[in-house]
BALOBA-1460 file (C-alpha; in Angstrom, 3 decimals):
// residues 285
<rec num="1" residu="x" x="-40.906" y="8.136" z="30.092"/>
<rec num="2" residu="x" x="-38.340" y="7.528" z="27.596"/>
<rec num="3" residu="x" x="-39.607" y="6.221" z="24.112"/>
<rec num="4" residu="x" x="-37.178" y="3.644" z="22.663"/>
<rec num="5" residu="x" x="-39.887" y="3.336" z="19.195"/>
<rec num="6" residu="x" x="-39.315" y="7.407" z="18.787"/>
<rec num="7" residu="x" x="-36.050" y="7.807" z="19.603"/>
<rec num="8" residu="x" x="-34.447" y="4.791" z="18.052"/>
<rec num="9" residu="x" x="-33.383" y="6.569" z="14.927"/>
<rec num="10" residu="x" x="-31.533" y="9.319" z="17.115"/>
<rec num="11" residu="x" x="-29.629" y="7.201" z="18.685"/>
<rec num="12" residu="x" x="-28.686" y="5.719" z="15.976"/>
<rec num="13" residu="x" x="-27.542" y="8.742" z="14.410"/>
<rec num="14" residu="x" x="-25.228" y="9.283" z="17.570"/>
<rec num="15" residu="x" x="-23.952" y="5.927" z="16.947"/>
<rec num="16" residu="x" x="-22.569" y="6.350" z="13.578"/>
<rec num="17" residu="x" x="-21.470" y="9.852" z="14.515"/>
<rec num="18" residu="x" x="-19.348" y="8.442" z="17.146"/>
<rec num="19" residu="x" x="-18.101" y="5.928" z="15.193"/>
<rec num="20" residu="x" x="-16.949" y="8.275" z="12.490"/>
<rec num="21" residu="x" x="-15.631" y="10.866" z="14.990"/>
<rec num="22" residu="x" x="-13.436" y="7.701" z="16.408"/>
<rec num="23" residu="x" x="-12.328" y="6.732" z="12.598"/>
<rec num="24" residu="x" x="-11.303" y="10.389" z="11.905"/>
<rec num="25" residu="x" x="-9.000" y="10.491" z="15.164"/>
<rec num="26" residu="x" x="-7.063" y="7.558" z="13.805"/>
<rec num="27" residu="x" x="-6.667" y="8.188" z="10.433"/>
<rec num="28" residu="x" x="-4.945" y="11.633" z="11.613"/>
<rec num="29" residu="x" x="-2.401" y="10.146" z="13.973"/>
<rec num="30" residu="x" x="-1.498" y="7.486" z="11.328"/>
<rec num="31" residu="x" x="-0.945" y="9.878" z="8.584"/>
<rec num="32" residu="x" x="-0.023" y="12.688" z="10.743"/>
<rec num="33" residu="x" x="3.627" y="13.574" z="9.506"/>
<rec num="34" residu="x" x="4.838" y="14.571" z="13.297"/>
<rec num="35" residu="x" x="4.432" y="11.706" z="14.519"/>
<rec num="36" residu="x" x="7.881" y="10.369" z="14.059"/>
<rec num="37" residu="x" x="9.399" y="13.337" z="16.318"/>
<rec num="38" residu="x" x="9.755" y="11.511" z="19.262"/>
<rec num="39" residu="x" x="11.119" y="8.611" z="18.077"/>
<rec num="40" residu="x" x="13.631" y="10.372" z="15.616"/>
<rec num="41" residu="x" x="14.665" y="12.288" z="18.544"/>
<rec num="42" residu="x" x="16.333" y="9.194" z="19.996"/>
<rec num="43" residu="x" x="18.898" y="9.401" z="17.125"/>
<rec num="44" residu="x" x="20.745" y="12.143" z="19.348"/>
<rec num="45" residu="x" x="20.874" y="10.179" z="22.631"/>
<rec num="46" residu="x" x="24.051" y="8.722" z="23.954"/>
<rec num="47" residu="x" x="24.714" y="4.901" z="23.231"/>
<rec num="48" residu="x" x="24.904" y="3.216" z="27.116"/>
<rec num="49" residu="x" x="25.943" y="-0.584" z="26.675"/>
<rec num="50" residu="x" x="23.660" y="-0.916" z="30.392"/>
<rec num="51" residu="x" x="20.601" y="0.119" z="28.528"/>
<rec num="52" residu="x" x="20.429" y="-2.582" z="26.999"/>
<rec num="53" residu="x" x="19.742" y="-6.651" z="27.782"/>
<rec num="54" residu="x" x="21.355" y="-9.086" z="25.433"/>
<rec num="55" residu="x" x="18.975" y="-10.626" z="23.223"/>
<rec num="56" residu="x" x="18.692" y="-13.768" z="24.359"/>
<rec num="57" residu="x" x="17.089" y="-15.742" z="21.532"/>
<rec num="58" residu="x" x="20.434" y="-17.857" z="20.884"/>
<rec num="59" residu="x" x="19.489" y="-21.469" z="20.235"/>
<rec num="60" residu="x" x="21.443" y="-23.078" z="17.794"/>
<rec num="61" residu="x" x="20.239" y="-23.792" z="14.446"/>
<rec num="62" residu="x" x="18.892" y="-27.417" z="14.213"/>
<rec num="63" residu="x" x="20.090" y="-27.982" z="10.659"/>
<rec num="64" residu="x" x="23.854" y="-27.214" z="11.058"/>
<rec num="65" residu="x" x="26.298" y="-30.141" z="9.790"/>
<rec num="66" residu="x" x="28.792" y="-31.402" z="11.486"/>
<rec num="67" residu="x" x="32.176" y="-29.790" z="9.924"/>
<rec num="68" residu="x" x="31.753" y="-26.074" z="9.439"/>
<rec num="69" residu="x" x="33.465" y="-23.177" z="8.317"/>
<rec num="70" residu="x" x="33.694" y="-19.267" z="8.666"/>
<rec num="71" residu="x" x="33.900" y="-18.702" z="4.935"/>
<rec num="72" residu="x" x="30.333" y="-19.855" z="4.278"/>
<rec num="73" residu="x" x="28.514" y="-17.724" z="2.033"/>
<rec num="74" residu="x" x="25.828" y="-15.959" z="4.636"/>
<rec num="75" residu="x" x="22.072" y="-16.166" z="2.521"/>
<rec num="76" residu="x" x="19.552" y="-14.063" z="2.569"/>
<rec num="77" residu="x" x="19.453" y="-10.174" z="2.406"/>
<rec num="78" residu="x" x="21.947" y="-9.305" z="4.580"/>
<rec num="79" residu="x" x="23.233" y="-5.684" z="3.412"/>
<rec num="80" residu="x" x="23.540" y="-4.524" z="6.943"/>
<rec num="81" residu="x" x="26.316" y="-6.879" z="7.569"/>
<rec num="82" residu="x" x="27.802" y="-8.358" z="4.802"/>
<rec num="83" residu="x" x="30.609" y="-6.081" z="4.919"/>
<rec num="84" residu="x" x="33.107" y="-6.985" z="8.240"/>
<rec num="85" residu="x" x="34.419" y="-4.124" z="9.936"/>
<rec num="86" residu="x" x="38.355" y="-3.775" z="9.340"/>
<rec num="87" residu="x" x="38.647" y="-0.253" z="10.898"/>
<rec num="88" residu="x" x="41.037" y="-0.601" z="14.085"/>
<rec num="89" residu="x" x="37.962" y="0.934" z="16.491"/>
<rec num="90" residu="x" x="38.620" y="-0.479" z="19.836"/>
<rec num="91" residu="x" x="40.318" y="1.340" z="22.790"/>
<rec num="92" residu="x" x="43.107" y="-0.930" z="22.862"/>
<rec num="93" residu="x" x="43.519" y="-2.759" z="19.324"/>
<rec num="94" residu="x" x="45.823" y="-5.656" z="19.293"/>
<rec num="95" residu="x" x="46.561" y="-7.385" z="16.084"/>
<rec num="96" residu="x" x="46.044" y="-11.116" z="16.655"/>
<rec num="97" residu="x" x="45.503" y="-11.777" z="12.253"/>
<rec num="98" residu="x" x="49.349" y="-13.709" z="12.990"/>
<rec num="99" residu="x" x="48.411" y="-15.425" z="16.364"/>
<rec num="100" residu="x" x="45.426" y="-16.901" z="14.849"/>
<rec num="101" residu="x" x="46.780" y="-18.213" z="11.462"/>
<rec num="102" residu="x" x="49.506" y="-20.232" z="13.468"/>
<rec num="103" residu="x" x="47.865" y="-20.857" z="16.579"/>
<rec num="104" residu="x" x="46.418" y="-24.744" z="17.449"/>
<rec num="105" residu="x" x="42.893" y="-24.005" z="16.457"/>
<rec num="106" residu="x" x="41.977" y="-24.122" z="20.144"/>
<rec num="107" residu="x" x="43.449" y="-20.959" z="21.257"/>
<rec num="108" residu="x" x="42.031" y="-18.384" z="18.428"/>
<rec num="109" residu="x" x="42.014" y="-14.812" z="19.561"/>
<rec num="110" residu="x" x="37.979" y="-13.763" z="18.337"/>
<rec num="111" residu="x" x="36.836" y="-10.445" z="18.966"/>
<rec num="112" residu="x" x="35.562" y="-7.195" z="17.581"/>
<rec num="113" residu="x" x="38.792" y="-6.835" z="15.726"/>
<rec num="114" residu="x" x="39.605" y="-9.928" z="14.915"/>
<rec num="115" residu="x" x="37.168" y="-11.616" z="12.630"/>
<rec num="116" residu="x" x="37.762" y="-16.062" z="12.474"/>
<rec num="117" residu="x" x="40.085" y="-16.912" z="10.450"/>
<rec num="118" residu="x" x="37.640" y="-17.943" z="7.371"/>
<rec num="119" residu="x" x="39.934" y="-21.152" z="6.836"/>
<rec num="120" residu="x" x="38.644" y="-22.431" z="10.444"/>
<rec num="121" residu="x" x="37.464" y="-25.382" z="10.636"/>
<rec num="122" residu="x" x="35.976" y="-27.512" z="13.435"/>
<rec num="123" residu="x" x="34.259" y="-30.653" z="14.337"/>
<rec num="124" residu="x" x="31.072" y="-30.101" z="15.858"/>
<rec num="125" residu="x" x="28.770" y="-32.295" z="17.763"/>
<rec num="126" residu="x" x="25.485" y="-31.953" z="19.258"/>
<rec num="127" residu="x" x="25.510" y="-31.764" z="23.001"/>
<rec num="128" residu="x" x="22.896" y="-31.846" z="25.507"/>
<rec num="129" residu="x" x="20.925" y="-30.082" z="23.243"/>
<rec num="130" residu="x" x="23.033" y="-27.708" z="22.020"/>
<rec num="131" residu="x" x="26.022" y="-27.581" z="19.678"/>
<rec num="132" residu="x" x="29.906" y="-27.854" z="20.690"/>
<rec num="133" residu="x" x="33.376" y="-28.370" z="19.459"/>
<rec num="134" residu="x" x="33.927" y="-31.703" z="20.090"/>
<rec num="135" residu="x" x="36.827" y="-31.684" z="21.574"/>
<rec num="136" residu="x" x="35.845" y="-29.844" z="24.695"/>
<rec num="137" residu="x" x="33.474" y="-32.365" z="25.110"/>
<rec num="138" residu="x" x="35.222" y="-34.767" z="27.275"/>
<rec num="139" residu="x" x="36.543" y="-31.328" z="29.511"/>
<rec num="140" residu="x" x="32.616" y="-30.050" z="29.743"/>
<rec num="141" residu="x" x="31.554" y="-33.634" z="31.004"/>
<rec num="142" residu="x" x="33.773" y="-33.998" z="33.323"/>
<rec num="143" residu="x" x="33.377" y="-30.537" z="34.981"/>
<rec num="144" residu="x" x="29.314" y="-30.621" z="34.683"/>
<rec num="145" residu="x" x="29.260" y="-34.321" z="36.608"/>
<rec num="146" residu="x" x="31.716" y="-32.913" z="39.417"/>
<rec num="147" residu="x" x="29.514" y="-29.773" z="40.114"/>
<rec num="148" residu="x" x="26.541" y="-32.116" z="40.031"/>
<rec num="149" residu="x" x="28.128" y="-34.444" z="42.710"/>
<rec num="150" residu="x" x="28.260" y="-31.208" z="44.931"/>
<rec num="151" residu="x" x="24.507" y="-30.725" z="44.048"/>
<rec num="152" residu="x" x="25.520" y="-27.790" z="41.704"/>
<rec num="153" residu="x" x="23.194" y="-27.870" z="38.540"/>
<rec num="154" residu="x" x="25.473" y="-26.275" z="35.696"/>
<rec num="155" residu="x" x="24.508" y="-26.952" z="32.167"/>
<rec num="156" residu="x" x="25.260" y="-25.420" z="28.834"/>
<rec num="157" residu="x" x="22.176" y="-22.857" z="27.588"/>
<rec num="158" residu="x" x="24.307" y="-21.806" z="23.770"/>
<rec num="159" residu="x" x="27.606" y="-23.370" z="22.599"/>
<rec num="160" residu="x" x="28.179" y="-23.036" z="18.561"/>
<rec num="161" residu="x" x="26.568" y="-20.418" z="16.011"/>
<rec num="162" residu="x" x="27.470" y="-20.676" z="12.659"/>
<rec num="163" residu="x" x="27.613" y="-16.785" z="10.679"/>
<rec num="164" residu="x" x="24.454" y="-17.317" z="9.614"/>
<rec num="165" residu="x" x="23.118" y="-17.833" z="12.626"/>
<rec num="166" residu="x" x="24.820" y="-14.999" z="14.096"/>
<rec num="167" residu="x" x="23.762" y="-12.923" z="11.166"/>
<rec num="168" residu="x" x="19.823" y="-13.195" z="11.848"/>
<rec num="169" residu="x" x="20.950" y="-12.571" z="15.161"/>
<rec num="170" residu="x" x="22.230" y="-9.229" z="14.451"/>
<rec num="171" residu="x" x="19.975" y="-8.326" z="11.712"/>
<rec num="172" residu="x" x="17.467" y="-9.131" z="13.974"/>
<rec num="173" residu="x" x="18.884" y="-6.499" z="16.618"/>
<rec num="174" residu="x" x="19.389" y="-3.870" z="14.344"/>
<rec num="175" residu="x" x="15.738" y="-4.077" z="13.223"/>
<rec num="176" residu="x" x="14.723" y="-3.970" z="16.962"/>
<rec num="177" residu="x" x="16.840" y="-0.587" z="16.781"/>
<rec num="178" residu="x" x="15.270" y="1.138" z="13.818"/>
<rec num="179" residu="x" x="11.720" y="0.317" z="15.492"/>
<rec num="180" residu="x" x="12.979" y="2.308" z="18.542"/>
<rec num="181" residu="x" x="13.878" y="5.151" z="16.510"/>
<rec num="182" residu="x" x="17.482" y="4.781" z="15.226"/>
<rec num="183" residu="x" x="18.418" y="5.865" z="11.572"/>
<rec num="184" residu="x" x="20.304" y="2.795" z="10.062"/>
<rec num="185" residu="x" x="23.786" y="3.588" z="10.256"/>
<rec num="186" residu="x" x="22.825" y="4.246" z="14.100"/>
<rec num="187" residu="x" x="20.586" y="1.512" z="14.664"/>
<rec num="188" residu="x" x="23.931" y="-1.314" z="13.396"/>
<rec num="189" residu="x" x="25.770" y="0.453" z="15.895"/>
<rec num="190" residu="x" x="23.403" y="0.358" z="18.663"/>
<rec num="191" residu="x" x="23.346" y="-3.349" z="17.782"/>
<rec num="192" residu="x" x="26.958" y="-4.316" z="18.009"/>
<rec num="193" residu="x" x="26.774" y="-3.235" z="21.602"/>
<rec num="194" residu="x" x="24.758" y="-6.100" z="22.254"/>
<rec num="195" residu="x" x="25.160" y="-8.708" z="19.918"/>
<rec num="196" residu="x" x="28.837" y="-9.659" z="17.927"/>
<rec num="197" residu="x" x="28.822" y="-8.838" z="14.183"/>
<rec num="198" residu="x" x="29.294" y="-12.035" z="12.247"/>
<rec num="199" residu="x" x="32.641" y="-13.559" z="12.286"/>
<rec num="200" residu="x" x="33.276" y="-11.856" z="15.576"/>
<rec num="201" residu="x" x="31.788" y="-14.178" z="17.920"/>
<rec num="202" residu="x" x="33.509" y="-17.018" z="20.002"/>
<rec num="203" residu="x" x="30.702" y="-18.956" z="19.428"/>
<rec num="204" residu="x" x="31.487" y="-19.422" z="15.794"/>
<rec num="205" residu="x" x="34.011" y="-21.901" z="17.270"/>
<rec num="206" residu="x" x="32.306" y="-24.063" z="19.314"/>
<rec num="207" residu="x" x="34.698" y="-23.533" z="22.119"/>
<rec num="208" residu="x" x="32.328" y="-20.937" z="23.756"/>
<rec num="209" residu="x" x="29.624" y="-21.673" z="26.078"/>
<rec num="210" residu="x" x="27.031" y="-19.943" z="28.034"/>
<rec num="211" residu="x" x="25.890" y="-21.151" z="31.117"/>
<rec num="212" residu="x" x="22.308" y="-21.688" z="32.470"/>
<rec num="213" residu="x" x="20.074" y="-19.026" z="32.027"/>
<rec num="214" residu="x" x="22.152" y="-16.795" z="30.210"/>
<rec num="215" residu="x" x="21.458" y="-14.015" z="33.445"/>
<rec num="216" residu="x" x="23.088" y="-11.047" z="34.021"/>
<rec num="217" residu="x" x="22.596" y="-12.058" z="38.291"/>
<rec num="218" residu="x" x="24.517" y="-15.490" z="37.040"/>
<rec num="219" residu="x" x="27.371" y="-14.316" z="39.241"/>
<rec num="220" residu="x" x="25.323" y="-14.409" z="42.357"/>
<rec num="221" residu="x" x="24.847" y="-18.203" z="42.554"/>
<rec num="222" residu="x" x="26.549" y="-20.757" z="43.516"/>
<rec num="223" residu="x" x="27.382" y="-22.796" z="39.718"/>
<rec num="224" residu="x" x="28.803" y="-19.520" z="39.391"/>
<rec num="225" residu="x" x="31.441" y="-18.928" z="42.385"/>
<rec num="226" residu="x" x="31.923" y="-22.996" z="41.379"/>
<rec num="227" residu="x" x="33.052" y="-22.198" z="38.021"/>
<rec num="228" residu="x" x="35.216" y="-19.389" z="38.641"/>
<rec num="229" residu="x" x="37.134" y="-21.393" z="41.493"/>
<rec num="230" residu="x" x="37.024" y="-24.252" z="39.457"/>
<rec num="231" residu="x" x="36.462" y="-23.836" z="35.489"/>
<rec num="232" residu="x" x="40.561" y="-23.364" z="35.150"/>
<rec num="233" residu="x" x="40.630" y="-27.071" z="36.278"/>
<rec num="234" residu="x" x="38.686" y="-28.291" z="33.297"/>
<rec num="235" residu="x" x="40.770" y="-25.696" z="30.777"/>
<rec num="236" residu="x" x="37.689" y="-23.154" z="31.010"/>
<rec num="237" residu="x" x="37.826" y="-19.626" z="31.702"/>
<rec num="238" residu="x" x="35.419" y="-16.473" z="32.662"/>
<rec num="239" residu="x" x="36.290" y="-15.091" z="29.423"/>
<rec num="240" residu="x" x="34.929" y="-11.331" z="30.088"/>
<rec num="241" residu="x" x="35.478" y="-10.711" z="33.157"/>
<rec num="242" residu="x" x="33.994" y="-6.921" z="35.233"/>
<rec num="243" residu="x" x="37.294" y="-5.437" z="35.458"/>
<rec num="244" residu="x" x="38.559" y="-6.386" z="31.941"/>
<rec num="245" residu="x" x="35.693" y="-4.542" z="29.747"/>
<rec num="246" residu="x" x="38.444" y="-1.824" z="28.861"/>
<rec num="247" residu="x" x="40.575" y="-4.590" z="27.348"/>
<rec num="248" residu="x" x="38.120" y="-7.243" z="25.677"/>
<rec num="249" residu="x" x="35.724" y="-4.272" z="24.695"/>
<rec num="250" residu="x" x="32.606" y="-6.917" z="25.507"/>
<rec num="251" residu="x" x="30.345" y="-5.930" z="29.105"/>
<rec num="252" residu="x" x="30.250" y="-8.353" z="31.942"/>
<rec num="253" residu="x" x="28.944" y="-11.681" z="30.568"/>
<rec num="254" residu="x" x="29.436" y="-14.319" z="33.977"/>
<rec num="255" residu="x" x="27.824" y="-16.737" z="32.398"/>
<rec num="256" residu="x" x="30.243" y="-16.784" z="29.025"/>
<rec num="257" residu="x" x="33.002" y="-19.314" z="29.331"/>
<rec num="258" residu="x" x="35.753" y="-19.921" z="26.884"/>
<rec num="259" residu="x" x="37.715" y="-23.363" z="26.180"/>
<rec num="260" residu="x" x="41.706" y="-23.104" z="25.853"/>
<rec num="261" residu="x" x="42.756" y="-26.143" z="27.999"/>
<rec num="262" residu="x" x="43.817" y="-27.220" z="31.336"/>
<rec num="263" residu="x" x="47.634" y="-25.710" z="31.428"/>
<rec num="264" residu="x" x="46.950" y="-22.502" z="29.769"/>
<rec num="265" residu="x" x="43.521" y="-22.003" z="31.730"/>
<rec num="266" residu="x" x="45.284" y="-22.502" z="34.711"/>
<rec num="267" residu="x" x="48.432" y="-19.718" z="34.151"/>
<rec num="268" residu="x" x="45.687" y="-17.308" z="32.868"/>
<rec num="269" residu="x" x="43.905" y="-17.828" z="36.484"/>
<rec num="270" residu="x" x="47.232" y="-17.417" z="38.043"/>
<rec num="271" residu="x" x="48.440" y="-14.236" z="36.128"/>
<rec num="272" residu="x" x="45.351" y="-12.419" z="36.390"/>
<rec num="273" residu="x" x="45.238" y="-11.267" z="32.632"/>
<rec num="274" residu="x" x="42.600" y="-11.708" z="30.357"/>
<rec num="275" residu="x" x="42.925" y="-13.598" z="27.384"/>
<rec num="276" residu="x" x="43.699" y="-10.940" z="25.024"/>
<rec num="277" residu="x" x="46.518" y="-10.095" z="27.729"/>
<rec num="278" residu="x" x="48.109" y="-13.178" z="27.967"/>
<rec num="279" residu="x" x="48.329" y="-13.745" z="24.129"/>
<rec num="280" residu="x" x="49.864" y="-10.540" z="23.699"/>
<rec num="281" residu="x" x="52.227" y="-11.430" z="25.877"/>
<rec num="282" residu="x" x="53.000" y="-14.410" z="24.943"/>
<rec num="283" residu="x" x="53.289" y="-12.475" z="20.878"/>
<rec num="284" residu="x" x="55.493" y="-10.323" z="22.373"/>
<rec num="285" residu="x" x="58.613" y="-12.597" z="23.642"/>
């Protein structure tokens, strides 16, 4: 019959052996210097836009004012972004520095290329809990009360970021990227595939606004095919649209609407351009 009284200190022994075993396991895979070869492996893999889900921690920042600009100085350490890309690295650059520094305000051009303007300036207002300029407001009431009367439930989820806000944003992304493996330079590449470098997002403007649940299925529902037949009406547009990537150099985002007004919203729709397009276009007569 086993003897717990005599074979107490044995087990024992076992116990601490075991435990010691367990220690010396870990110790060697943290200070193990191979251990980084899978993960610095995925420096040589090919950048796929579909690989990756756009982060969608966007609420705006609670302590915004009310009149904003683009030249605020961006706080914090932000090395990885502070300087604003001015190579010409889209497919199909267009130049819209002119269009934007004459333009009304309204109908900015802001993309990967072209930064906003740092003299813009806007009035923004808080908005069923999120931030917008205000003078979509009375555009964005109208439509959201007419879906609702057709029992259509369409409601802004992100409207205005300020650069700061976009810049923890994208700081914030190209952390994520190092974690998965990415060198730096890499990793703020990876990032901009997912989420604008400051200055280059619509949203700095407050005309921007994504709808409901910020999904990438938005297009399958019903506030959806509403908008699109429907968002011209109110001077909104589907502002990267499937079959436009090549051109606005942004994936799919159906649930990222853009402000310009009723007449010009409307002559968009009917032309079938984009709105990098129709500017040029219009720069071009």
């Amino acid at each position: 019959m086993f003897n717990y009284k005599e074979n107490k200190k044995y087990i024992l022994s076992y116990l601490i052996l075991a435990f010691f075993i367990v220690v010396g396991i870990i110790a060697f895979y943290i200070f193990n210097p191979q251990k980084n070869l899978l993960t610095n492996n995925l420096d040589n893999m090919n950048i796929n836009n579909e690989n990756y889900i756009k982060n969608k921690d966007e609420k705006n920042n609670p302590n915004n004012t009310e009149t904003i600009s683009a030249s605020k100085n961006i706080s914090g350490d932000n090395s990885v972004v502070q300087k604003i890309p001015s190579e010409k690295t889209s497919k199909n650059y267009i130049d819209f520095s002119g269009w934007n520094s004459s333009c009304n305000p309204a109908l900015v051009v802001i993309n990967k290329d072209n930064p906003i303007p740092t003299n813009y300036n806007s009035k923004i207002i808080d908005y069923k809990d999120v931030k917008i300029n205000s003078i979509i407001k009375n555009d964005l009431d109208n439509m959201i009360n007419d879906a609702a009367k057709l029992g259509l439930k369409i409601y802004p989820s992100s409207g205005y970021r300020s650069v700061e806000r976009q810049t923890m944003l994208f700081n914030k992304q190209v952390s994520k990227c190092k974690k998965q493996g990415y060198k730096s330079e890499t990793a703020e590449s990876v990032a901009a595939t997912v989420v604008a470098r400051p200055r280059t997002s619509e949203h700095h403007t407050g005309l921007a606004i994504d709808f409901n649940e910020i999904r990438d299925d938005f297009y399958k529902t019903k506030e959806y095919n509403w908008l699109i037949k429907n968002a011209a009406e109110y001077g909104f547009i589907l502002r990267y649209p499937k079959d436009k990537i090549d051109t606005t150099n942004v994936i799919y985002e159906p649930w990222h609407f853009r402000y310009i007004g009723k007449e010009l919203a409307k002559e968009i729709i009917r032309t079938g351009l984009c709105y990098e397009e129709y500017i040029e276009s219009i720069m071009k007569k």
